[in-house]
C-alpha positions in Angstrom: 5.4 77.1 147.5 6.0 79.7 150.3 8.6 82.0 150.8 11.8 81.8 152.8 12.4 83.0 156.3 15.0 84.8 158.3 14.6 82.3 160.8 16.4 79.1 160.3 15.0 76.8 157.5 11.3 76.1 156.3 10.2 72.9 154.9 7.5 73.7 151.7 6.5 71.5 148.9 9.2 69.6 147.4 11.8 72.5 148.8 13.9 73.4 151.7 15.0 77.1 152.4 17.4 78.4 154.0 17.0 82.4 155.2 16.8 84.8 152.5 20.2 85.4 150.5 19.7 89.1 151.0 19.7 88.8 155.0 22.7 86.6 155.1 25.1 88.7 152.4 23.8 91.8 155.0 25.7 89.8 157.4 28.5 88.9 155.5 27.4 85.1 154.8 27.5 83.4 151.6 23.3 83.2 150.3 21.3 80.5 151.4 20.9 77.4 148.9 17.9 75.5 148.4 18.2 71.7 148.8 15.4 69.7 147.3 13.5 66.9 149.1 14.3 64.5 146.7 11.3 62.0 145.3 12.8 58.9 146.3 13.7 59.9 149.8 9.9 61.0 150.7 8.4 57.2 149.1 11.3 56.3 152.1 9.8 58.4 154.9 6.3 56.7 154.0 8.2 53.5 154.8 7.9 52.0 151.1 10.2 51.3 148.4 10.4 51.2 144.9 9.6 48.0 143.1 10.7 46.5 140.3 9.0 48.1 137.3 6.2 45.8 136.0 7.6 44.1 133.3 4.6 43.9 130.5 4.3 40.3 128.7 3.8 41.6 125.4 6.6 43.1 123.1 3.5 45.6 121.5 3.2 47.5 124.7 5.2 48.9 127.2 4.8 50.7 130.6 5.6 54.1 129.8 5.8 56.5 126.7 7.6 60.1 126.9 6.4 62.6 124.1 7.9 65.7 124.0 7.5 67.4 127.9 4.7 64.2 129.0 5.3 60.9 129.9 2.6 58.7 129.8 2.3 55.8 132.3 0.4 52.8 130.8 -2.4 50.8 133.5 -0.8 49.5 136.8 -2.1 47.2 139.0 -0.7 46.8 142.7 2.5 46.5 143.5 3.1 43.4 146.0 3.2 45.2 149.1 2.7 43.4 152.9 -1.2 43.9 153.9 -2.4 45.0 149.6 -4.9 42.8 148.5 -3.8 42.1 145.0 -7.5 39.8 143.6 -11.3 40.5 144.3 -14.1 43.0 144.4 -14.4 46.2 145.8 -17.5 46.1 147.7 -17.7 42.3 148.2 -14.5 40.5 149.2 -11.9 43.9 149.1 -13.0 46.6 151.6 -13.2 50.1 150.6 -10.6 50.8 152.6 -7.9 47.9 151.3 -8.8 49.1 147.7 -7.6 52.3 148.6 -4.2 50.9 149.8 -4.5 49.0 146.8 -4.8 52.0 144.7 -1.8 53.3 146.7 0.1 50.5 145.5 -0.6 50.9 142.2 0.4 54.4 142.0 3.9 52.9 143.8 4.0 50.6 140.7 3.6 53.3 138.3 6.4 55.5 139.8 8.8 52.2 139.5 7.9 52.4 135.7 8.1 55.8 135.0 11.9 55.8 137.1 12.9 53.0 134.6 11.9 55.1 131.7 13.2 58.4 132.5 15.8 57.5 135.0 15.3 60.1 138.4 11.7 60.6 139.5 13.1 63.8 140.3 12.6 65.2 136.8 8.6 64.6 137.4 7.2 68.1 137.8 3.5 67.7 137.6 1.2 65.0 138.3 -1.4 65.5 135.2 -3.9 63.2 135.3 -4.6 59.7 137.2 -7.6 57.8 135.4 -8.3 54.7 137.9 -10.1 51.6 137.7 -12.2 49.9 140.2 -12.6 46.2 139.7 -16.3 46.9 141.5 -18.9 44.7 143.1 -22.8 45.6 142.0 -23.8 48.4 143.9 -20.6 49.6 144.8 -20.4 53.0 144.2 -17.6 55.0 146.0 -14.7 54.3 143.2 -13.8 57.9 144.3 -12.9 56.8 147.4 -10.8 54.4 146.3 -8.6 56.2 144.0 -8.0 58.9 146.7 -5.6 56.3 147.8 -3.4 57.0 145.1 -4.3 60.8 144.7 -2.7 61.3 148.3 -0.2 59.4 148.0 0.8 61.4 145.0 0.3 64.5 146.6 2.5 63.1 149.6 4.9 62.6 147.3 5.3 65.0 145.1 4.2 68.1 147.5 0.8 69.8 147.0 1.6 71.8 143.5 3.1 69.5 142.0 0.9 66.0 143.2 -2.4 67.9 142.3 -4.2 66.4 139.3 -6.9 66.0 137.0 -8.6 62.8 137.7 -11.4 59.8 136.9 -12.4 57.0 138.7 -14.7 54.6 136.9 -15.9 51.5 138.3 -15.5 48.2 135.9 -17.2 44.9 135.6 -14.1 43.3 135.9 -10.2 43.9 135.4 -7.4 42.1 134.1 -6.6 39.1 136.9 -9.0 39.9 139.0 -6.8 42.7 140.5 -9.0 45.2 142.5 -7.7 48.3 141.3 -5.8 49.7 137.9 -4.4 53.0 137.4 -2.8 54.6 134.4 -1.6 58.5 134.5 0.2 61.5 132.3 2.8 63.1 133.9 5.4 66.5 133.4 8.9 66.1 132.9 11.5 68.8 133.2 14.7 68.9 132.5 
């Protein structure tokens, strides 16, 4: 995550710092504090907002499940974002590059869930795993590419440490309303 400086304030991660709290009580100061970029306020700076969590249409399942320290995050599709195709192919009417906002959007979704569940997405400490889903034409073969859209959003999100995850990105025949791209994912919870 970096250290602090003596000079001013240094942006790292998820984390401001203010100059070391030995430097400043040398002075005379009270020590520095560290104010945390809260989760909300960076999906802000990307110019998005929270949606309303997906609200599943069968009473047997639900969107997310916390055991113990892990939260699991059942399959999202897109959320209904300007510009995110939300039906069609990868590789034949979807482009890679609108699948990848697509998968972006889904990752969006899932954070709307997992903030209904457990309340702050502040108390997400590690992205675990991401397993994505590429609704894919034949011959398509750069699902990879796809779910990076998601991956870096993540890791916009959540800061480097904490965003990086374990990953798959499979290609499918075909998904659940013709939506071009499903993701479901583990994440950490702290206190």
């Amino acid at each position: 995550m970096g250290c602090p400086t003596s000079k001013g304030s240094r942006r790292s991660g998820r984390f401001t710092w203010s100059e070391r709290p030995a430097q400043r009580a040398a002075r005379g100061q009270p020590p520095g504090r560290i104010v945390v970029a809260r989760v909300e306020d960076r999906i802000r700076a990307l110019g998005l907002e929270l949606p309303q969590a997906f609200g599943f249409p069968s009473a047997n399942r639900i969107g997310c499940v916390a055991v113990g320290e892990l939260l699991f995050v059942s399959g999202h599709g897109p959320a209904e974002i300007a510009g995110v195709k939300l039906a069609g192919k990868v590789g034949g009417d979807v482009s890679e590059a609108e699948a990848a906002l697509s998968a972006r959007a889904c990752a969006l979704s899932m954070l709307a869930s997992a903030k209904a569940e457990i309340g702050d997405l502040d108390r997400i400490v590690k992205v675990v795993e991401l397993m994505g889903m590429v609704n894919s034409a034949p011959g398509f073969n750069r699902q990879f590419a796809v779910i990076d859209g998601a991956s870096d959003f993540l890791v916009e999100v959540f800061g480097h440490r904490a965003g990086q995850h374990a990953r798959a990105a499979v290609g499918m025949a075909e998904l659940p309303r013709d939506i071009p791209v499903e993701i479901k994912g583990v994440f950490r919870l702290g206190a």
